[in-house]
N, C-alpha and C positions, 0 to 999 in steps of 0.2 A: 650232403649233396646227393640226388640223384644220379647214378649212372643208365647207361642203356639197354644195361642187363637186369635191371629191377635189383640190385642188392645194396644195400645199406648198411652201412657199420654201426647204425640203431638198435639192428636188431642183435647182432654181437655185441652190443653194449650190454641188453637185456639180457640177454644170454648168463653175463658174467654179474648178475643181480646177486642170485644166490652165493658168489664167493665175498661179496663186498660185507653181507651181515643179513639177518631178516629186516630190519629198520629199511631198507635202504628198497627191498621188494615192496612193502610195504606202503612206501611213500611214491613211489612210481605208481602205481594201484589208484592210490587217493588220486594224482594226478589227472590219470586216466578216466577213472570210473567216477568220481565222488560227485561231483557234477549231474554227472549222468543220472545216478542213483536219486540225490535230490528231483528234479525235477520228474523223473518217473514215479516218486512217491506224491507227489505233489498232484499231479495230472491224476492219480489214481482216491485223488482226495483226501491225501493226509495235509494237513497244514504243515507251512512250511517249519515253524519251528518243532514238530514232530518229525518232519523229512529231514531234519539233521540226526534226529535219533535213528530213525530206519537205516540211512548210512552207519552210522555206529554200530547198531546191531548185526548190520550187514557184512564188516568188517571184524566181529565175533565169533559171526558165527564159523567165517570162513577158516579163521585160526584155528577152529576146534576141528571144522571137517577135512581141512585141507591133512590134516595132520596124518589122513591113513585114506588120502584120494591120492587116487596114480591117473594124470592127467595123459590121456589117450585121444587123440585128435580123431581117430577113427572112431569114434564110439560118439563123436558128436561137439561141437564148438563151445570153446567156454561161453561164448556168449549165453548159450541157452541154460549152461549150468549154470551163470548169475544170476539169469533170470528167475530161476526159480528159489537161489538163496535169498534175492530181494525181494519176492513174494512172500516166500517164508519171515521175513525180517517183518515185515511189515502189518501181518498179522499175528505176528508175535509181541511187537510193539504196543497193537493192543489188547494182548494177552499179558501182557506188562501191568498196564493199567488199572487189570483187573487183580494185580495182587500175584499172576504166577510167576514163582521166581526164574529168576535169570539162566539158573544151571541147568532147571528143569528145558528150559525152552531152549540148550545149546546144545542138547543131548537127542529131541528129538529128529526123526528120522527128515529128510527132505522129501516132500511129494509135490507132484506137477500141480499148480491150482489153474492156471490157464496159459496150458503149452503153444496158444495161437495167440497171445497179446499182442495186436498191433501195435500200441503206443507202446510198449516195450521196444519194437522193430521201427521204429520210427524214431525214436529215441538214441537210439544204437547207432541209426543208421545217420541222424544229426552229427554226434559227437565221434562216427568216423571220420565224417567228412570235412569237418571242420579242422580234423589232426590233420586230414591231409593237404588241407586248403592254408594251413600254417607253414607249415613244411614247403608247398610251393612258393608259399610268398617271399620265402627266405631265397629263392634261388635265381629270381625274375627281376629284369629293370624293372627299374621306375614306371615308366611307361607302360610297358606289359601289366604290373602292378594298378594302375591308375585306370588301365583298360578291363583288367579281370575283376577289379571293383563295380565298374560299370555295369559288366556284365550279370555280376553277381545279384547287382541291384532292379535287372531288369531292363534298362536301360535299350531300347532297337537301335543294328546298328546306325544308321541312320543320325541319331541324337548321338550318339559315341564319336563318330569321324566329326561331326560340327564344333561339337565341342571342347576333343581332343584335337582337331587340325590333322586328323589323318588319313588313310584313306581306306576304302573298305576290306580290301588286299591285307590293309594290316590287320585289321580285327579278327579276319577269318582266320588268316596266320597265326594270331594271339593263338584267338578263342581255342584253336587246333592243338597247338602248343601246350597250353595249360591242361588244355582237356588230357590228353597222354599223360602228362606228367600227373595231374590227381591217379589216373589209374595207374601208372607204377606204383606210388605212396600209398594209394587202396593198400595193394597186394604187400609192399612192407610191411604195411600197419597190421594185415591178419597175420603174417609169420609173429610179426610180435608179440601179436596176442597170446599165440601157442608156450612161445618163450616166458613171456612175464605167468603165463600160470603155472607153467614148471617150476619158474623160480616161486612162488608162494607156495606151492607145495610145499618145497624145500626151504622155506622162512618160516614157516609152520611148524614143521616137524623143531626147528632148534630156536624158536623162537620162548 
């Protein structure tokens, strides 16, 4: 549930990843990210049954780096650090192909290949929104629910009240409604991001 303070026992759940086992950081990860990672591989022109490998490798590589990374939110968001380990993944994948082994390419260093990728930020910023747009749906009647699909779908109000029987009063109200609550769940979902990389840190190093 949302409160009106923006705090979440989510992110305290996250929190407490790292004492449950690494397995358990790990699979919150997949959750979150694997998704993600496919179809960014994908958009950047790996076919899809390659984009499951770039996730795999991506998921490699971070076991090996994470293992002696001290995650510092001031030095810059994870997101930008995955970014560039799923870069990396990805033409390692076909450095794969060509015959170089797997240790060699888990050993090398990380470097920026394109620290401005829009479809990366596009990507990122999809499958925030979507956690968030989850999250609310769980909290909202029916109604609300039946309206913020509308919405979603494009729908003017206009066609929404005829079709719904209601009146514009309410949609504006929804639409208001929802809209707050996605930006609370925004702002839980980046605490959590902070949390869920400490905790692989820390599923790394004992994993």
């Amino acid at each position: 549930m949302i409160d009106p303070h923006g705090e979440s026992t989510r992110a305290t759940l996250l929190a407490r990843l790292a004492d449950q086992g690494p397995d358990q950081a790990w699979r919150a990860f997949d959750r979150r990210y694997g998704d993600l990672i496919v179809r960014y591989a994908c958009r950047k022109g790996v076919c899809f049954t390659d984009a499951d490998d770039v996730r795999q490798v991506t998921y490699m590589i971070l076991m090996e780096v994470m293992k002696r990374f001290e995650y510092d939110r001031e030095r810059g968001r994870f997101r930008s650090y995955l970014a560039l380990v799923v870069h990396r993944a990805i033409g390692r994948c076909k450095q794969r192909s060509l015959g170089t082994p797997l240790e060699k390419i888990l050993l090398e260093p990380i470097t920026a290949d394109d620290p401005n990728d829009s479809i990366w930020e596009e990507e990122w910023t999809r499958t925030q929104l979507g956690l968030a747009a989850d999250r609310v749906r769980e909290t909202i009647s029916h109604q609300s629910l039946c309206i913020f699909d509308d919405l979603l779908r494009g729908l003017t109000t206009e066609a929404i009240c005829l079709n719904r029987g209601c009146s514009r009063d309410t949609v504006y109200k929804i639409r208001r409604r929802v809209s707050d609550r996605l930006a609370v769940e925004a702002r839980v979902i980046r605490d959590e991001e902070d949390e869920l990389a400490r905790s692989l840190c820390h599923a790394a190093r004992f994993s």
